[in-house]
Short mmCIF file of the C-alpha atoms (twelve columns), coordinates in Angstrom:
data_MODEL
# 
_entry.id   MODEL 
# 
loop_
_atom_site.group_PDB 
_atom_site.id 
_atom_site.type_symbol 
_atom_site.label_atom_id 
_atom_site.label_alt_id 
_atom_site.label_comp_id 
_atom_site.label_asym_id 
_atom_site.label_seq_id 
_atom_site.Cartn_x 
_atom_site.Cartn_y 
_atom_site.Cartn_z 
_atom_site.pdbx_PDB_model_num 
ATOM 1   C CA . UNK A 1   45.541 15.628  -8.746  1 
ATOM 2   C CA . UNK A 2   44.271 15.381  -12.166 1 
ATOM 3   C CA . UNK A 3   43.530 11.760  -13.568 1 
ATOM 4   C CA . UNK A 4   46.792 11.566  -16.076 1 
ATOM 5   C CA . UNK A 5   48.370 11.618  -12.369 1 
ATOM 6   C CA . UNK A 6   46.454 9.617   -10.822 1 
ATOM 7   C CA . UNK A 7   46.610 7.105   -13.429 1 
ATOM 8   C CA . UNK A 8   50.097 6.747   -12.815 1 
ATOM 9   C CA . UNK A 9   49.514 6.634   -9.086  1 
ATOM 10  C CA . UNK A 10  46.903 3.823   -9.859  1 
ATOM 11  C CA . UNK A 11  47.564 1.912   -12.694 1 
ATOM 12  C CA . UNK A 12  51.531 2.807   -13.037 1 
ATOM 13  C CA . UNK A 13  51.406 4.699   -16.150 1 
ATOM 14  C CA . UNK A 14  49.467 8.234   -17.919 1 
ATOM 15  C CA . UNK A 15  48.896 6.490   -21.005 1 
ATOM 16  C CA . UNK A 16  44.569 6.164   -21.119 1 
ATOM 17  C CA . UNK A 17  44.590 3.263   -23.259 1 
ATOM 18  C CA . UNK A 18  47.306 1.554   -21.416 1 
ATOM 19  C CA . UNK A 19  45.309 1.953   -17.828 1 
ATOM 20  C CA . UNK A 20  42.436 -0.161  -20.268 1 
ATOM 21  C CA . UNK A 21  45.223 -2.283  -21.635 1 
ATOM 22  C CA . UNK A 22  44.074 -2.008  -25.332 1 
ATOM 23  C CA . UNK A 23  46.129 -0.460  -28.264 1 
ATOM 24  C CA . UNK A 24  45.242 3.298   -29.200 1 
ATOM 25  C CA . UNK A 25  42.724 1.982   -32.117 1 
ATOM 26  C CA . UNK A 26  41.052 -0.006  -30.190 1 
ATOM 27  C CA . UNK A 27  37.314 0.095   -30.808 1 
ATOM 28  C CA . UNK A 28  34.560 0.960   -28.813 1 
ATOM 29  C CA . UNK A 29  33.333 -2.772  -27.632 1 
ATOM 30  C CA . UNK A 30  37.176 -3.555  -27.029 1 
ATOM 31  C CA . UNK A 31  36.935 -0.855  -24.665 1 
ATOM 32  C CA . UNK A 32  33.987 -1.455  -22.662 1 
ATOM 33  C CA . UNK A 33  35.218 -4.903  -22.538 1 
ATOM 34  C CA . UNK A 34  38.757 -4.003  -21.379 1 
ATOM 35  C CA . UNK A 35  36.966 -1.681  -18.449 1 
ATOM 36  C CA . UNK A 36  34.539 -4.582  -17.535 1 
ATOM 37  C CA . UNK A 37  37.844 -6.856  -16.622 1 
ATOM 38  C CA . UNK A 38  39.854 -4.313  -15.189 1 
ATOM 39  C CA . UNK A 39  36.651 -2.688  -13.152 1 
ATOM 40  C CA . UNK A 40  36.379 -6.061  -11.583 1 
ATOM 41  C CA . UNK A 41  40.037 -6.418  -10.537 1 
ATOM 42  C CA . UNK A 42  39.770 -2.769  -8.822  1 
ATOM 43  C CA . UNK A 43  35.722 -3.266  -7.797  1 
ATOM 44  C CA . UNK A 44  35.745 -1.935  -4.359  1 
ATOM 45  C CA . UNK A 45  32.784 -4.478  -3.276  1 
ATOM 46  C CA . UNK A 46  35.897 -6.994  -3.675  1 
ATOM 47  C CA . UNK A 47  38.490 -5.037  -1.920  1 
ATOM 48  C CA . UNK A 48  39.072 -5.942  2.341   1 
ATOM 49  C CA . UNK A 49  38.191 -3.788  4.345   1 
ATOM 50  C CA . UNK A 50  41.393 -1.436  4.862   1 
ATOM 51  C CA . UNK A 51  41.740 -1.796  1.090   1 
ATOM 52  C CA . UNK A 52  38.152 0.056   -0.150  1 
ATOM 53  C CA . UNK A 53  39.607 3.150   -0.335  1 
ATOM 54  C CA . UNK A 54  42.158 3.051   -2.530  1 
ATOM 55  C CA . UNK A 55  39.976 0.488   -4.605  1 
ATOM 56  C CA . UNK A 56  37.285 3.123   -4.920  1 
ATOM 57  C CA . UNK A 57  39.807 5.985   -5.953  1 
ATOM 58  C CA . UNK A 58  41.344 3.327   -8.467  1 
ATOM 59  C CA . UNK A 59  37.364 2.263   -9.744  1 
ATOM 60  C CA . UNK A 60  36.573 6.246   -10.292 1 
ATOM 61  C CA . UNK A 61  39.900 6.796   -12.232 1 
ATOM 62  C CA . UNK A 62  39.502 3.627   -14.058 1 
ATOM 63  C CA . UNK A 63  35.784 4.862   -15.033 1 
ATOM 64  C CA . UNK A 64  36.624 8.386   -16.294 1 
ATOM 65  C CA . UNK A 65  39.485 6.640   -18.236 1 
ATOM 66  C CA . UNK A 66  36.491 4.720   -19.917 1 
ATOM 67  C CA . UNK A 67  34.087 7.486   -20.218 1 
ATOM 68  C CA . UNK A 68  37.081 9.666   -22.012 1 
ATOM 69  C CA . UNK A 69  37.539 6.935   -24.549 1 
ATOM 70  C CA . UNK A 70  34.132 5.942   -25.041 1 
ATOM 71  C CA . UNK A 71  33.481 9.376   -26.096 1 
ATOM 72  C CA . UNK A 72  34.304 10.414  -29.485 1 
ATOM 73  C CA . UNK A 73  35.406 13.958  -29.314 1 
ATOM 74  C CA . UNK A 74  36.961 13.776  -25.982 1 
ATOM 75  C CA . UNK A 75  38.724 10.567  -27.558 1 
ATOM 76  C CA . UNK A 76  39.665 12.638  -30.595 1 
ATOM 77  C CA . UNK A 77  41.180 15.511  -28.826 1 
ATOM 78  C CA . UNK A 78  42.829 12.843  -26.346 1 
ATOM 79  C CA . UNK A 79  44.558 11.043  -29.318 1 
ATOM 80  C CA . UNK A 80  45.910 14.822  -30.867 1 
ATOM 81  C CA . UNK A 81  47.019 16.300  -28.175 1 
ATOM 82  C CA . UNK A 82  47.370 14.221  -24.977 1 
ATOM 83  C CA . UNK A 83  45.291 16.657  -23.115 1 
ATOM 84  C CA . UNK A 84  42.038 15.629  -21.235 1 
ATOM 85  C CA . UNK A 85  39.559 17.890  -22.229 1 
ATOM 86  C CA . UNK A 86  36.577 19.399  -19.531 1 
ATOM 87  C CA . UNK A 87  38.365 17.588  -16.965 1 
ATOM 88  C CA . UNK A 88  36.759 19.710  -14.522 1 
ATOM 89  C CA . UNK A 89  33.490 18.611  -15.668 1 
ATOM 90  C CA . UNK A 90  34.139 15.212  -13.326 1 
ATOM 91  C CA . UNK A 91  32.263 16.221  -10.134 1 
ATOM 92  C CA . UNK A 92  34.364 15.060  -7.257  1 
ATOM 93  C CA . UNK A 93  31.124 13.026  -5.625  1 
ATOM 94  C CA . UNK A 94  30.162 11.816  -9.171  1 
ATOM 95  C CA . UNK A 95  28.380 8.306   -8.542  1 
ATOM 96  C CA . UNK A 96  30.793 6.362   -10.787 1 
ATOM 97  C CA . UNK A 97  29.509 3.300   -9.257  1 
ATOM 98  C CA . UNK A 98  25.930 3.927   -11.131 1 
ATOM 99  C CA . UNK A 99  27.646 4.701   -14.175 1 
ATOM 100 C CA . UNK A 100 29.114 1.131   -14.074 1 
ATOM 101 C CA . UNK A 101 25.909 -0.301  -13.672 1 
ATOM 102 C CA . UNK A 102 24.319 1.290   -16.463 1 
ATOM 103 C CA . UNK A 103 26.713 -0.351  -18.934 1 
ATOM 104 C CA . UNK A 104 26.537 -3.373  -17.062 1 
ATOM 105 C CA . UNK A 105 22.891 -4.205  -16.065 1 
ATOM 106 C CA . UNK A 106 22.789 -6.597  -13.084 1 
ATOM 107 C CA . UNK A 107 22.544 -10.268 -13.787 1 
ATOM 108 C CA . UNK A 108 21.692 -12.823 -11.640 1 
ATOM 109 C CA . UNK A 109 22.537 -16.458 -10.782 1 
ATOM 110 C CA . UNK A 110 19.943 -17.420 -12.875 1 
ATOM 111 C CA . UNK A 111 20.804 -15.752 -15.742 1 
ATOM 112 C CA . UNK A 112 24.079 -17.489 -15.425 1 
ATOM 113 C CA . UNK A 113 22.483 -20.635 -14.555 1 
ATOM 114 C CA . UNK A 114 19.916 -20.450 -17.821 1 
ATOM 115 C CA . UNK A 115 22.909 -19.708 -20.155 1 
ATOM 116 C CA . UNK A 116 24.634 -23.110 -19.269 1 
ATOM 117 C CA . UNK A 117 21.743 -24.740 -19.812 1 
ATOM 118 C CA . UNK A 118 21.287 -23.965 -23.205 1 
ATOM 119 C CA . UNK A 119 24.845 -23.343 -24.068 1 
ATOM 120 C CA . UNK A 120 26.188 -27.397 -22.556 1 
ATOM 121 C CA . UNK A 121 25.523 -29.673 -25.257 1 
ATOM 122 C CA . UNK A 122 25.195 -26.917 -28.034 1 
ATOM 123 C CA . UNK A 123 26.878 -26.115 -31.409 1 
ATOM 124 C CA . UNK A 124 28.320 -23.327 -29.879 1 
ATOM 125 C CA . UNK A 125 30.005 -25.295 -27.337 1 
ATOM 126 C CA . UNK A 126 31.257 -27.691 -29.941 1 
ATOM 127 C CA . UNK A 127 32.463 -24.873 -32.178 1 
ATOM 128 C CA . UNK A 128 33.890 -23.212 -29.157 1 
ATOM 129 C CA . UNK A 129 36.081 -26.495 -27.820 1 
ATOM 130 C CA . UNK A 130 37.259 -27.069 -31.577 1 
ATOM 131 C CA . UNK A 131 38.513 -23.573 -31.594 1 
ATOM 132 C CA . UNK A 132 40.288 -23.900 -28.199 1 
ATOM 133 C CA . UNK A 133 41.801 -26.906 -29.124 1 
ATOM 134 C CA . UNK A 134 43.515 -26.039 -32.475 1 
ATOM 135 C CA . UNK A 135 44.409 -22.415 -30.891 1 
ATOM 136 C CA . UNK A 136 45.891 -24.401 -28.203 1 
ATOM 137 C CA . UNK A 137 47.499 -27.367 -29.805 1 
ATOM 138 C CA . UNK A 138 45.200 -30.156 -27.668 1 
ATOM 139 C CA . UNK A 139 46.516 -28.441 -24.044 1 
ATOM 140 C CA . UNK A 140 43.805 -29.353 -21.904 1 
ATOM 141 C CA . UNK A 141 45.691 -26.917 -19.470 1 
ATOM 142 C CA . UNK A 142 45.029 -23.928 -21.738 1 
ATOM 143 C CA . UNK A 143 41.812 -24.917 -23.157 1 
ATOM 144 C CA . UNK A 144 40.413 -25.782 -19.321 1 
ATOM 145 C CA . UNK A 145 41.025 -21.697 -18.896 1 
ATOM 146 C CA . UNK A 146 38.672 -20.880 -21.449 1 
ATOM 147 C CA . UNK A 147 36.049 -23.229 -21.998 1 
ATOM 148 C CA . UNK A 148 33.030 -22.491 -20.178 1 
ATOM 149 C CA . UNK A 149 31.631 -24.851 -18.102 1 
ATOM 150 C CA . UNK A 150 35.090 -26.918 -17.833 1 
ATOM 151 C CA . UNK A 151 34.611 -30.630 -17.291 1 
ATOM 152 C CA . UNK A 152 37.377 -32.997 -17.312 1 
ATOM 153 C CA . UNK A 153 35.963 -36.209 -18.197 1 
ATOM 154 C CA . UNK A 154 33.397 -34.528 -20.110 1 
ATOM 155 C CA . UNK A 155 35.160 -32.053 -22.203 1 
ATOM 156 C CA . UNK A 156 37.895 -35.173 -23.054 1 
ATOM 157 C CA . UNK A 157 35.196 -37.397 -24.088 1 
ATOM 158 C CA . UNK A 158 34.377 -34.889 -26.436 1 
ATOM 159 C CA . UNK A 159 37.599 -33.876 -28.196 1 
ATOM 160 C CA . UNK A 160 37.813 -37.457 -28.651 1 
ATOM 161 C CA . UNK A 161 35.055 -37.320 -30.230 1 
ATOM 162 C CA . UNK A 162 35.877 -34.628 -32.479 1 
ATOM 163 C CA . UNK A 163 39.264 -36.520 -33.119 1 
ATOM 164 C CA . UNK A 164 37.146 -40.127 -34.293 1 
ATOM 165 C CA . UNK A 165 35.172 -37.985 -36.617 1 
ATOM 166 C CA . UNK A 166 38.365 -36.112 -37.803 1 
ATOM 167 C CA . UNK A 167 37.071 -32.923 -37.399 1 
ATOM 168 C CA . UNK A 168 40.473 -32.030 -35.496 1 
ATOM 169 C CA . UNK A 169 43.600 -33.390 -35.460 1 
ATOM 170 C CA . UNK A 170 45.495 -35.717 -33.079 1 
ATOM 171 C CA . UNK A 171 47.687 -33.404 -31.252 1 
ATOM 172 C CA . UNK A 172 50.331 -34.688 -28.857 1 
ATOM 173 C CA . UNK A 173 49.676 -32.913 -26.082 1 
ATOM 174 C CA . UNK A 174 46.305 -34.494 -25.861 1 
ATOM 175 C CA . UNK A 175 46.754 -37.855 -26.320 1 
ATOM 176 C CA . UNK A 176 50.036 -37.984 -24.675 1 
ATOM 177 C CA . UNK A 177 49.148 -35.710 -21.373 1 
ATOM 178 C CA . UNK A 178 50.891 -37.194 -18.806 1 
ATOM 179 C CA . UNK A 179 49.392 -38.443 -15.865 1 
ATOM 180 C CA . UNK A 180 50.881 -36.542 -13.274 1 
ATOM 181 C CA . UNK A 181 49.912 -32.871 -15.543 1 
ATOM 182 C CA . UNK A 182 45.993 -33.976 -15.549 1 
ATOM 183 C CA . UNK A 183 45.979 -34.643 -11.096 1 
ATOM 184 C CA . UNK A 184 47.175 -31.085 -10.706 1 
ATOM 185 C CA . UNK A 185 44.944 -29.708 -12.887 1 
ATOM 186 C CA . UNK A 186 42.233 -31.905 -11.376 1 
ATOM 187 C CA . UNK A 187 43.333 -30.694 -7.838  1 
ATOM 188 C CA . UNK A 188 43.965 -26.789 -8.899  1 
ATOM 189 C CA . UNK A 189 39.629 -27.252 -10.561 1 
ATOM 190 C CA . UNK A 190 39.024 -28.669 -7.265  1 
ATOM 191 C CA . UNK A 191 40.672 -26.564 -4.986  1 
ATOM 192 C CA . UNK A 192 39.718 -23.189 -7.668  1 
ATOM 193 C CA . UNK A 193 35.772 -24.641 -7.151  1 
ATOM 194 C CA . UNK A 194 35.959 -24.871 -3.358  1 
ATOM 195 C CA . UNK A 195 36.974 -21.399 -2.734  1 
ATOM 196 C CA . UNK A 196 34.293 -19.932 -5.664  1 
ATOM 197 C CA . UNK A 197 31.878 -21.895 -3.508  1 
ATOM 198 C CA . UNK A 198 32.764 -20.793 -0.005  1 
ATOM 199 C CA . UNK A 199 32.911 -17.101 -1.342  1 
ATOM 200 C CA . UNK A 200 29.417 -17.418 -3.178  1 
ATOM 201 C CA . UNK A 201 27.865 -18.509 -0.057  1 
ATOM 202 C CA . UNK A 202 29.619 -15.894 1.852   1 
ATOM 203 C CA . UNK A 203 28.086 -13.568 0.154   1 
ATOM 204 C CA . UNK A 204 24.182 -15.100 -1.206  1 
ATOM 205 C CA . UNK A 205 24.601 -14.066 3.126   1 
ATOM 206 C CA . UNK A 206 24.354 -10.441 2.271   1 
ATOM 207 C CA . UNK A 207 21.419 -10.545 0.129   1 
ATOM 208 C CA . UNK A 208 23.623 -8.594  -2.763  1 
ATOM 209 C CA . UNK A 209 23.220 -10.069 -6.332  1 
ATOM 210 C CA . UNK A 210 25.813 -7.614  -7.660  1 
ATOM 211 C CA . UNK A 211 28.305 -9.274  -5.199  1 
ATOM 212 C CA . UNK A 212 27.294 -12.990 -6.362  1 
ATOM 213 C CA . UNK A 213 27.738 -12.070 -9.435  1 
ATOM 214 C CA . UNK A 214 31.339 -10.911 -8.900  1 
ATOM 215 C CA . UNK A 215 31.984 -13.846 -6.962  1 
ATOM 216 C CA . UNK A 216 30.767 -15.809 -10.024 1 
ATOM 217 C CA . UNK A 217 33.299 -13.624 -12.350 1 
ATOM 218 C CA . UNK A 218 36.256 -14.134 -10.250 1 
ATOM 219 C CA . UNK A 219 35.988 -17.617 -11.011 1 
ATOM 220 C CA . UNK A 220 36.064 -16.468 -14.840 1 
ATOM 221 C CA . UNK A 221 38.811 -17.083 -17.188 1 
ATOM 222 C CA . UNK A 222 38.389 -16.331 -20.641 1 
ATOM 223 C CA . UNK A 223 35.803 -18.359 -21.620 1 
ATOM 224 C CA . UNK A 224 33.438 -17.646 -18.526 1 
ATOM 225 C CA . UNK A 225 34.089 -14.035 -19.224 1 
ATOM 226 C CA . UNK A 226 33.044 -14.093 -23.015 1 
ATOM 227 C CA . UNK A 227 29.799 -15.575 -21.443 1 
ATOM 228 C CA . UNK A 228 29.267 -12.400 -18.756 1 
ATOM 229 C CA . UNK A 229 29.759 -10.022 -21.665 1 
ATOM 230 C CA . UNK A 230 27.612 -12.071 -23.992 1 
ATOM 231 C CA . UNK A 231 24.804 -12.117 -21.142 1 
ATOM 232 C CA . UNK A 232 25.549 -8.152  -20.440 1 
ATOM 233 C CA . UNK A 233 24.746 -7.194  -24.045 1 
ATOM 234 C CA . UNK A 234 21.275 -9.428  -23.663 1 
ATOM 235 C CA . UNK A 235 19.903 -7.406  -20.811 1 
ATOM 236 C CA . UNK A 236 21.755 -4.227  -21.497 1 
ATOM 237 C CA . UNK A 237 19.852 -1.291  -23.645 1 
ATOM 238 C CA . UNK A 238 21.998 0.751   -26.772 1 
ATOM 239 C CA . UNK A 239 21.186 4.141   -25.331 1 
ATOM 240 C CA . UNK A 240 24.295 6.249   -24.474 1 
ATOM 241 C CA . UNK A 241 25.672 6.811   -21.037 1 
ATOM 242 C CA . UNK A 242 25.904 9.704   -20.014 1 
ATOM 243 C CA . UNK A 243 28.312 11.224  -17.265 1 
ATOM 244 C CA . UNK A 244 27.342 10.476  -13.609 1 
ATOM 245 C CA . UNK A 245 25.418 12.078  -11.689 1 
ATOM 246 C CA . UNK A 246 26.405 13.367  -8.212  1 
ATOM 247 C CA . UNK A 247 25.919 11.156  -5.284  1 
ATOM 248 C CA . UNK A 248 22.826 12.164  -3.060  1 
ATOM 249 C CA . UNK A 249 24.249 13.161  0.471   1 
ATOM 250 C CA . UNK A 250 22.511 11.681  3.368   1 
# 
């Protein structure tokens, strides 16, 4: 099949950008952003067992859908005629998997663990929360699923905070949250941290930091996610990738 096909086999529709989920003038860091989420929802290190196959066939469509955007004349001809130029050029054993670790140079714990440090406490962090929290309204159920670093007592303490100084407004979802909303929230954090915990450790087992670090960013909501990307473009170089090579046969 070619990869309009198996785009709709896939990802349920021929339409490149759609498979990315970005609009057709989307530009390029939307795209590599959009292909860093949806690689990691199709990442066959993440799929079980009977499941890698069809994960790996949905990661190799997923990255020639990227590399066909992210390139400007096979782009351009994609957005006149609909037609995927040099197609044929994909080599069927292409080592897609390298490809996505090119854009996305390996990071470890901690890298992640360095970033909070210096990020908790920061302006950033304040600017971040007061941004959240006027997008938002004061829903501490919203704003939990994008602030990084999420801390109940902490991260009320300091929209409070915010709210004596009058840097944000009182909103009534804040100061009127009912109890009963803030214990499941409290239990889903809990419950959400156990099983992030329990499938870090399960695989720190295997010696693999690019597993870890997908265990990390399944945990990731918005906010955690702006963090990976921010970290990505830190350690990541500006040189242009080029198409994959062919996998060495053993």
């Amino acid at each position: 099949m070619g990869l309009l096909e198996d785009c709709k086999q896939y990802f349920g529709t021929d339409d490149l950008y759609a498979v990315l989920g970005v609009k057709k003038g989307a530009k390029d860091s939307a795209i590599k952003s959009a292909y860093r989420k949806q690689s990691l929802k199709v990442h066959p290190d993440r799929a079980d067992d009977g499941d890698k196959e069809v994960a790996k066939r949905a990661f190799q469509t997923l990255s020639k859908v990227h590399f066909i955007l992210s390139d400007k004349t096979l782009r351009e001809t994609y957005d006149e005629t609909g037609i995927i130029a040099d197609e044929d050029s994909f080599e069927s054993n292409a080592d897609w998997s390298e490809y996505w670790r090119l854009l996305f140079p390996k990071i470890t714990e901690q890298d992640i663990s360095s970033f909070l440090d210096k990020y908790i406490g920061s302006a950033d962090e304040t600017n971040d929360l007061k941004e959240y929290y006027m997008r938002f309204e004061g829903d501490l159920d919203s704003i939990s699923q994008c602030v990084i670093g999420f801390d109940e007592n902490r991260t009320r303490e300091l929209i409070q905070g915010l709210i004596d100084a009058e840097e944000v407004p009182e909103f009534e979802a804040f100061v009127n949250e009912s109890a009963v909303k803030r214990q499941n929230r409290v239990k889903r954090a809990t419950k959400e941290a156990k099983m992030a915990d329990k499938e870090s450790k399960k695989l720190k087992s295997k010696s693999s930091d690019d597993n870890l670090v997908l265990a990390i960013r399944s945990r990731a909501q918005n906010g955690f996610d702006d963090m990976i990307a921010n970290l990505e473009a830190k350690y990541s170089n500006n040189k242009t990738t080029k198409s994959p090579k062919k996998s060495k046969r053993k």
